[in-house]
N, C-alpha and C positions, 0 to 999 in steps of 0.2 A: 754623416751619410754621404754617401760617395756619388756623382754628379751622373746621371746617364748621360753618355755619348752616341750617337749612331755612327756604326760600320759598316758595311757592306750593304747588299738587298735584304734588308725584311731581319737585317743583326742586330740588337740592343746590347751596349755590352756596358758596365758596370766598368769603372777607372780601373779595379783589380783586374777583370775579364779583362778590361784593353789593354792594359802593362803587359798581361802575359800573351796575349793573339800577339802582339807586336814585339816580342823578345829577339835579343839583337842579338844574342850571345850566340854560344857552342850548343853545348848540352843544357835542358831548364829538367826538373823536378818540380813540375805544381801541385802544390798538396791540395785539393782540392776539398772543404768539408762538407756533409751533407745538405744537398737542397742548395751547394751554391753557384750548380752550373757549370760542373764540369764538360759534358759534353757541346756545350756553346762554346766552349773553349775553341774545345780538340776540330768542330765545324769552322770555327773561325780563322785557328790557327791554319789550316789546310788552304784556307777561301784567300787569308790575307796571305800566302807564300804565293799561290796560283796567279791572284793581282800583281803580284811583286816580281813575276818573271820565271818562277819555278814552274820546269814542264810538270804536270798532273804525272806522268807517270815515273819521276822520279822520286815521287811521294807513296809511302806505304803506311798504310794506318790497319792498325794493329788491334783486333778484338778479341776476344771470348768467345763470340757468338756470331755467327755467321749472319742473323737476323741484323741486332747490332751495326755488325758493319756494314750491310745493304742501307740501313738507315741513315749513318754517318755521310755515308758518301750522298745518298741523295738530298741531304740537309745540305751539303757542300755544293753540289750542282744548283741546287734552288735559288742559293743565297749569290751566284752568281748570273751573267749574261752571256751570252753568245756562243753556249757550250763549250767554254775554257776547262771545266772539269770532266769531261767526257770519259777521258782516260787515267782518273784517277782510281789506284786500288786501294779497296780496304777487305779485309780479310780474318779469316781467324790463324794462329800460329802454326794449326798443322795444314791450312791450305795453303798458306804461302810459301811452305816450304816445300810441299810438292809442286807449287806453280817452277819457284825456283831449279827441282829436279829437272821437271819437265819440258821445260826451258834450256838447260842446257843438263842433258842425259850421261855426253861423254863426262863433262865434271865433274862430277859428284860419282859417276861408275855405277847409276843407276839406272840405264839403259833400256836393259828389258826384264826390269821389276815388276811386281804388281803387289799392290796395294790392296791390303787385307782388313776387312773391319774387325769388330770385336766377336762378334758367330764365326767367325773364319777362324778366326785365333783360336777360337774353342775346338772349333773342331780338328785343327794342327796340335792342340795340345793332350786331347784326347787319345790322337794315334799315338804322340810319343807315351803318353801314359801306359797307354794298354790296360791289363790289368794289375797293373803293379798301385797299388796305394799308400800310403804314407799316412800312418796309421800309429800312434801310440799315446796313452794316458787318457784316453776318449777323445784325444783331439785326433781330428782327420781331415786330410789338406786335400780337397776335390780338383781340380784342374781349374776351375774356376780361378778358387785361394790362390792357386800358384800363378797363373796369369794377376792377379790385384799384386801376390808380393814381389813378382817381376817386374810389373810397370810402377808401383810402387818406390822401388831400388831405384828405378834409373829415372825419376822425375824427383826424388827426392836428394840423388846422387847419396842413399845412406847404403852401408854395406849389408850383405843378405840377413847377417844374423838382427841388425835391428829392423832388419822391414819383416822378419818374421817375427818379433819380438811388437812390433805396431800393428801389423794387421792379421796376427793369428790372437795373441797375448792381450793385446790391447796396450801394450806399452809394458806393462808390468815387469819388473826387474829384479824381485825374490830370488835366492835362491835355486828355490825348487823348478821357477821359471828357464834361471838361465841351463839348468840339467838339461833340460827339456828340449831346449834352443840346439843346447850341444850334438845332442842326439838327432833331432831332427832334420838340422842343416845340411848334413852331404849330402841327405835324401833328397833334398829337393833342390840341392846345388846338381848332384847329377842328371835330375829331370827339364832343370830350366837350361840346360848346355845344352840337353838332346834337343829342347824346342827351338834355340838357336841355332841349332846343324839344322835343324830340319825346316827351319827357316831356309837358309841361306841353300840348301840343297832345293829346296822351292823357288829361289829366288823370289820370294815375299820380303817386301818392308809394312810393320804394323804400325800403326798412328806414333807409337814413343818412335820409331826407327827414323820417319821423316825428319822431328828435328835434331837427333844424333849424327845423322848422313850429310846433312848443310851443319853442322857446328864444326865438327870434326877437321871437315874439306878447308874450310872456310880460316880456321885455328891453325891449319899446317901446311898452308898451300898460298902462298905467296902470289902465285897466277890465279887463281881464285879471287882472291881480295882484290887485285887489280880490275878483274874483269867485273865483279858487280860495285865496285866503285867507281865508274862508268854511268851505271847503271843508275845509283841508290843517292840521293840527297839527303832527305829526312825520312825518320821514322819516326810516328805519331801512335804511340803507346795507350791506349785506355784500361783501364782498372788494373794500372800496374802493381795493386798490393800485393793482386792477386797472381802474380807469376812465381813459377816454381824454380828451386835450382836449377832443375835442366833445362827449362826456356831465359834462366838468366845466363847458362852457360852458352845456347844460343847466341845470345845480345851481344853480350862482351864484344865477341872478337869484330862486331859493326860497329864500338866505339870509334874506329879508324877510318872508317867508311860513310859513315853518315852523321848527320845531327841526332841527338836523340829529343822526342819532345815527349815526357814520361807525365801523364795525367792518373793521381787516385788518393787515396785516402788510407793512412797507415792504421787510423784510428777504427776503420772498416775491412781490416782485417782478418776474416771469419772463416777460411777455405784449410786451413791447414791439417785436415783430414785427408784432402785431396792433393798436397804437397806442396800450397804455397805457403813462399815466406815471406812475413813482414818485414825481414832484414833489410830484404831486395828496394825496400822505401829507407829506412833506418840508417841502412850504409851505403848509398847513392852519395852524396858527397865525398866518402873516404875512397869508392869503388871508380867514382866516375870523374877526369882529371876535367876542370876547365868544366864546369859545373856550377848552376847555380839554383838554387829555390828560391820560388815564389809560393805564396799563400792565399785563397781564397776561403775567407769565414764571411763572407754576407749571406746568409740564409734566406732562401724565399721561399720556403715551405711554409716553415713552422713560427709560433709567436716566440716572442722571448723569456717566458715562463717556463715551455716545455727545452729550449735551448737551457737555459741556468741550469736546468737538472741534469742536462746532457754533459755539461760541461764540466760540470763540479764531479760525474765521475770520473772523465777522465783527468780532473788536475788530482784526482784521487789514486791515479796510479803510479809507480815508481819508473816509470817510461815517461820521454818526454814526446807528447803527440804535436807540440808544437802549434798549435791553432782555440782558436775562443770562440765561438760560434758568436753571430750576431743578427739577431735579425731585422731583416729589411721592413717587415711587417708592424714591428712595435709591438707591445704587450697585449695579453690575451687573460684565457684562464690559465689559474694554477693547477698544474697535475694532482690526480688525485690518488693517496694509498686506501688501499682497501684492502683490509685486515679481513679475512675469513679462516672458517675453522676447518674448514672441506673443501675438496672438491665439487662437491655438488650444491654449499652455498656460492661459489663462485659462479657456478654457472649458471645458477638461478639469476643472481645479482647483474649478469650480464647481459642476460637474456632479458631480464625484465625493464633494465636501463634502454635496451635497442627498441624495444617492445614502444616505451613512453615516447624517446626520437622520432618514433616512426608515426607514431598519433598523434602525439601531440605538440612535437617540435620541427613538424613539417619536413625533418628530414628522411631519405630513403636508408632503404638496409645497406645498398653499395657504399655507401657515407662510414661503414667502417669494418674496421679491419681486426683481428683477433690474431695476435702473433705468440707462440709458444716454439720452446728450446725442441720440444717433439711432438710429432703428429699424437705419439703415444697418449701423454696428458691431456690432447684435446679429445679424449674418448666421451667422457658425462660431459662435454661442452654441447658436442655435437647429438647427444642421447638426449639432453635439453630443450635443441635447435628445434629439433624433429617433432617432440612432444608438442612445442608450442605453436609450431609452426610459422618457425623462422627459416626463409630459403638461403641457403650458406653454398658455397665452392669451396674445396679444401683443395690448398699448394704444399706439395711436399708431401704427400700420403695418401694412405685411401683411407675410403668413408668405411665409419665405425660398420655401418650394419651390411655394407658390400663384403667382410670379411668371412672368407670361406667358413673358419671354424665357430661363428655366430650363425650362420646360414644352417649348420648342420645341425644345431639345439633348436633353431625357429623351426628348419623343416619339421621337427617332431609336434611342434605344437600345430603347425600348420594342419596334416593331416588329420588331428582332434579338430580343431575347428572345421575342416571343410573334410569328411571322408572322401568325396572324390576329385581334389586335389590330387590329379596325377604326379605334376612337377614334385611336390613336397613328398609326394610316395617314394619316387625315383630316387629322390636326394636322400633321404630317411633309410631305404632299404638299403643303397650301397654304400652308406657309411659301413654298414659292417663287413668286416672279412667273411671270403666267403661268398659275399652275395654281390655277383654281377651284372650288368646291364641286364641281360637275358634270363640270368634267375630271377632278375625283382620283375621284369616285364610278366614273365610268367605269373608269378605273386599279384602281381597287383590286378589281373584280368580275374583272379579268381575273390581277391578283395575287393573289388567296385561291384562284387555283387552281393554285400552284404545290404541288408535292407538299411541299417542307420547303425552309427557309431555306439551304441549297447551293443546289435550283435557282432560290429567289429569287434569290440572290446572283451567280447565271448571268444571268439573263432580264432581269432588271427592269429596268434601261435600255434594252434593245431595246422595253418594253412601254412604256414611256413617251417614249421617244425623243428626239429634238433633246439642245442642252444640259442643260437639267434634269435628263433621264434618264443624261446622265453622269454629272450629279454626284450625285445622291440614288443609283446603283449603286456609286460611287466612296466613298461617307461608307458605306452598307450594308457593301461589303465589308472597310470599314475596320474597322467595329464588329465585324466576325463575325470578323473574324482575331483581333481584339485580346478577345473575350470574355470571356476570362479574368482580366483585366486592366483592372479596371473604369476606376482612376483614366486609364491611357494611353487607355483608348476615349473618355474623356472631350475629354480633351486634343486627342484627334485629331480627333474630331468637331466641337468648339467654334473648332481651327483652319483646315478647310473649311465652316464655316458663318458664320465672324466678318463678313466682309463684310458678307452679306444682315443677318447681325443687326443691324449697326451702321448698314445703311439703314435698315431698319425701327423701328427705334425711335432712329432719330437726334435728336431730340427731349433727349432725355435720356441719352444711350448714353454718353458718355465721363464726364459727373456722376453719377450714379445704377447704373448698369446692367453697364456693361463690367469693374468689379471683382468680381461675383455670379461669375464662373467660376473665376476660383484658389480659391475657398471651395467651389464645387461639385466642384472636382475633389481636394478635402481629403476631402471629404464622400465621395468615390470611394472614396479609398485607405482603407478602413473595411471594403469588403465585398469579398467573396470572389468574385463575380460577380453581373453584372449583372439577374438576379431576385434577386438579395439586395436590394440597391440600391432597385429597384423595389416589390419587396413592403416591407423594411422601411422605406425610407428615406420612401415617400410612402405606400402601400395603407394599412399599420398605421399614420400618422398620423392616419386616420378610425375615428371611438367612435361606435360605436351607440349611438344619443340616438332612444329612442319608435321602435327600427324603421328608422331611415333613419341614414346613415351621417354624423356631423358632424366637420369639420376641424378639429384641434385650435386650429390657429393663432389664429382669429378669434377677435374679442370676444364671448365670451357672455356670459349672464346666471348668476350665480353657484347657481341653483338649477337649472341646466340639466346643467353639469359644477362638478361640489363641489370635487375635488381635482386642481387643479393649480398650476404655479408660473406668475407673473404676470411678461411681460418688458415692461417699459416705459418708454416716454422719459420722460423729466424733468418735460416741459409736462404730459404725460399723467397724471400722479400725483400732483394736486391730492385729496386725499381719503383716498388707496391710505395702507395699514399694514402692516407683516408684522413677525414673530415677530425673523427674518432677513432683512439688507440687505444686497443686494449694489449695488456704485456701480460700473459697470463705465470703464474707462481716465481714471483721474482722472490726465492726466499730463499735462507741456508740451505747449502749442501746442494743446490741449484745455479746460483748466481755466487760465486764458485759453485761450481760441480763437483761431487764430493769425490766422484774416479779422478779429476784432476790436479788434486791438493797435492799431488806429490810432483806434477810439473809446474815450473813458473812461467813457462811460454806458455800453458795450456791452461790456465789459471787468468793470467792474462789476456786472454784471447777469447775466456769467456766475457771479461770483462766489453770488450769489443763485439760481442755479439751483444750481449744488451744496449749496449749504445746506438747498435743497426737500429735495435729495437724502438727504441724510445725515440730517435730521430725521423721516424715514417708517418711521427701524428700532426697535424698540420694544426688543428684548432686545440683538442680535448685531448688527452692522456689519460689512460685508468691503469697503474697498477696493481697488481691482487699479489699478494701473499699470506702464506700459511700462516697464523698465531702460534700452531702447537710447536712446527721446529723453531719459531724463534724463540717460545719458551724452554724447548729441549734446548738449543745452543745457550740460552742464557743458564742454566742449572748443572749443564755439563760441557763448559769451555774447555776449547779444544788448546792445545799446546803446537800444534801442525805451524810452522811458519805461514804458511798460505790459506790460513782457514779464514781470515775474516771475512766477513759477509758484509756485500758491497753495497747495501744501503744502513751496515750499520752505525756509520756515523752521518748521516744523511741529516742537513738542519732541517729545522719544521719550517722555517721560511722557503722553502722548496715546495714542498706540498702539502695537501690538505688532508687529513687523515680522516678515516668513516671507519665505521664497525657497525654496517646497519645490512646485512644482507638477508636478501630477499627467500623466506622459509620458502620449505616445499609447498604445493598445492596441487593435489590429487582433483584430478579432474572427475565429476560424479556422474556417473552416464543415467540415462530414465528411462524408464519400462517402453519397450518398441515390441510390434508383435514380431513371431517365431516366422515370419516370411516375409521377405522383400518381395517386393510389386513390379515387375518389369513388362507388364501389359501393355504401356503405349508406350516401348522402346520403339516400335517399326511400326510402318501400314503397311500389310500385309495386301490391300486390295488391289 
């Protein structure tokens, strides 16, 4: 166990923390692993330079996130006296390289630029578009695509034909794929040259332009380097795994210029969708001269049960991550797996676990955290939530039943339940083609005067007419037969609406979209009838926040709604802790990803994203995976070099295995009379 020392004001720092605040060398690499304080570091390191005679603002510290660095530097000021750090900068990579433009304008030859956001860029790429489209085999590259495989290129430094082969293709290298590429490429090489004339004919720089403009200048200007080496002492790096090619080609040419002080964790590696690489941690030694690493593995999060399992998958990779977690806490419980056959006993299982913490083991819902690879999969987690009435916040998605094309099969039931249900009319009539705002307003003045939903169920196609009116009378009196029977009205309505749905949102309908109905109609077989449904499955998902009603599902601010459970992807829970961790379908073809068996960076790097995972639980761990793919991988083993499935040599002295999940339970409703009582809402006197 390693001695605490105090540092500075209000600094505790741990012998590893002090070795490294106190580094004597050139260039440091601290590898930093989960939960062991990296940012006390990077606050230290800044505090102990500032004591030691470095002016504040030859100090630049380096974030992601603008939030972030506002926090960093006021942790630095705090931990000091008599505002020594006042003028310290911390910043994110493309502010400070416009600070640097901005600062000296004739340098760089950026004088009288303007700086354009992402809507800007859109709409500069639009006018070079025109109408010309880029169009062939169903694939069709909107202005958008071409802006992601421009900026793409030049933060990845990869050439155009694989940033359209990554971000149209998905990486894919067939063949039939590369034809495809061939064909496509001048098309959109000619349109991303025109966006660059018509850039520079603007004189606009976009966010990639800032740090191209300083790397550039900086790499082939000798007067340059002179003059912010003047300037520049140290630079203080945070979550450097996470840097891209082209913010490393940035750095470089500051090797000459400053100290580098590079804080992260190679093992938390998870962004390289967005173009970083873990190299940039990997080959810092061979890249960076007079160079050394340092290590921090004291863990203060988590027990040393949930740490052994963390660890043992990365000594299970053929990379070397270089670090052992340990923690400072001592041992706890052992994680546990949990073997289900579904979806929907997972979520039961989950549900019902939170359900007992919350009753009986005195803890709150905020006490934990529910992490999955995609919002996708937390579809019947959060159709569970809602049922039982667990209040949850989802990071990294939107809430299952805020989803347009669920909105547009409820509106139909809604209308059944309530006939004058305007909202649910509006929504219901202009689904279909055809019928616009002012046609259904029309429509619907003459349907609120139907006496009660029989003679709607009579009328209403003759009121609206032609085919439309068949079918919206045809799905009505589907729903009004089947009332009773929420999940078949489901079923039934979703099967005369599929078409239009899957026109209207064809975009995304058969990846995204068309799976949300078997889940919505699980979500059915829950309630007794369809105002159950409606009232609790969506009304009660809205908490009165100041007077107005606010939807669970969305990201708030933790001072807005205090207690609930947190469902979140992987990418999304950079920072996130709880009490209790749930990892939801850690199974084959998941953990590896079965699209990524054919890369070994991407392969690897799932591996790193479960590790984010399993490192965010502080006390409890609950794994869940599938039974039936690990019985499919055990009956039909794959030959793929990359296919093993990364808990499948996992010892049982790791965790604790169950197979006991919690069956469905239909909630039974009781005979209420045919009228609500709203008599002593108001005094009227």
């Amino acid at each position: 166990m390693f001695t605490q020392k105090a540092t500075l004001k209000n600094h505790i720092l741990n012998e590893q923390q002090q070795r490294a605040v106190q580094f004597k060398g050139k260039h440091l690499l601290l590898l930093a692993g989960a939960g062991t304080g990296k940012t006390r570091c990077i606050v230290g390191r800044a505090a102990y330079l500032i004591e030691n005679g470095i002016q504040p603002e030859k100090i630049q510290i380096l974030t992601f996130t603008k939030r972030s660095a506002n926090e960093i530097v006021e942790r630095v000021k705090a931990s000091l006296t008599d505002n020594q750090a006042q003028s310290l900068n911390g910043s994110t990579f493309h502010s400070w390289c416009n600070q640097l433009i901005v600062r000296y304008p004739n340098l760089f030859g950026a004088s009288n630029y303007t700086v354009i956001d992402p809507d800007d860029q859109l709409s500069v790429m639009k006018m070079v578009c025109g109408d010309r489209i880029i169009e062939y085999k169903g694939v069709r590259i909107k202005p958008q695509q071409l802006l992601d495989i421009y900026s793409y290129g030049r933060n990845t430094r990869k050439n155009l034909t694989n940033s359209i082969r990554e971000r149209i293709y998905k990486g894919k290298s067939d063949a039939e794929t590369n034809d495809e590429i061939d064909i496509i490429r001048p098309k959109v090489e000619v349109l991303l040259k025109a966006y660059q004339q018509k850039k520079e004919e603007g004189r606009y720089l976009d966010y990639d332009d800032l740090l191209l403009v300083v790397a550039n200048r900086i790499r082939n200007d000798d007067e340059a380097k002179e003059i912010l080496n003047h300037q520049l002492e140290h630079l203080l790096i945070d979550e450097f795994q996470d840097t891209n090619p082209l913010q490393w080609y940035l750095l470089e040419p500051f090797l000459d210029i400053a100290k580098f002080y590079c804080v992260g964790d190679d093992a938390q590696s998870i962004y390289s969708f967005r173009g970083a690489d873990y190299k940039n941690v990997h080959l810092f030694s061979e890249r960076v001269p007079d160079s050394e690493t340092y290590i921090l593995d004291t863990n203060y999060r988590s027990t040393q049960e949930i740490l052994d399992l963390s660890n043992w998958l990365m000594e299970e990779s053929p990379l070397d991550y270089r670090k052992k977690l340990m923690a400072s806490r001592g041992p706890g419980i052992k994680p546990k797996l949990v073997n289900v056959s579904s979806q929907w006993e997972e979520a039961n299982y989950i549900a019902e676990n939170i359900l007992e913490n919350f009753t009986e083991n005195n803890k709150q819902f905020a006490d934990h955290l529910i992490l999955s690879k995609s919002t996708f999969y937390t579809k019947p987690l959060q159709a569970v939530f809602i049922q039982k009435k667990i209040p949850y916040v989802t990071y990294g998605g939107r809430k299952f039943m805020e989803a347009a094309h669920i909105k547009d099969v409820v509106s139909a039931l809604r209308v059944v339940n309530n006939l004058f249900d305007e909202i649910g009319w509006m929504r219901f009539l202009t689904f279909w083609d055809g019928i616009g705002e002012i046609k259904a307003g029309k429509y619907l003045n003459k349907i609120l005067e139907f006496k009660d939903p029989i003679d709607c169920a009579q009328h209403v196609g003759e009121v609206i007419g032609g085919p439309e009116g068949e079918k919206i009378a045809d799905i009505y009196n589907t729903i009004f037969v089947n009332s009773g029977n929420v999940k078949r009205a489901l079923q039934e309505t979703y099967a005369k609406m599929e078409l239009s749905l899957a026109f209207k949102y064809r975009k995304d309908w058969e990846e995204k979209r068309k799976s949300d109905f078997p889940v919505l109609e699980m979500l059915g077989d829950n309630y007794a009838s369809i105002g159950q449904l409606i009232s609790e499955g969506i009304l009660e998902n809205a908490k009165q926040l100041n007077g107005n009603p606010v939807l669970e599902g969305s990201k708030l601010d933790d001072s807005e709604i205090k207690d609930h459970v947190i469902i979140s992807t992987v990418h999304s829970a950079k920072g996130l802790e709880a009490d209790t961790c749930y990892v939801l379908n850690v199974s084959p073809k998941v953990y590896p990803s079965a699209w990524n068996l054919d890369d070994e960076e991407r392969t690897e790097e799932d591996r790193r994203v479960l590790y984010v995972a399993l490192t965010r639980a502080k006390n409890e761990l609950y794994i869940s995976r599938d039974t039936n793919s690990i019985n499919t991988v055990n009956t039909q083993p794959s030959t793929h070099p990359n296919s093993k499935y990364f808990l499948e040599a996992l010892p049982d002295r790791l965790v604790e295995q169950t197979i006991n999940p919690y069956s469905l339970i239909k909630p039974k409703d009781i005979n209420r009379p045919n009228k609500i009582d709203l008599s002593l809402g108001m005094d009227f006197s």
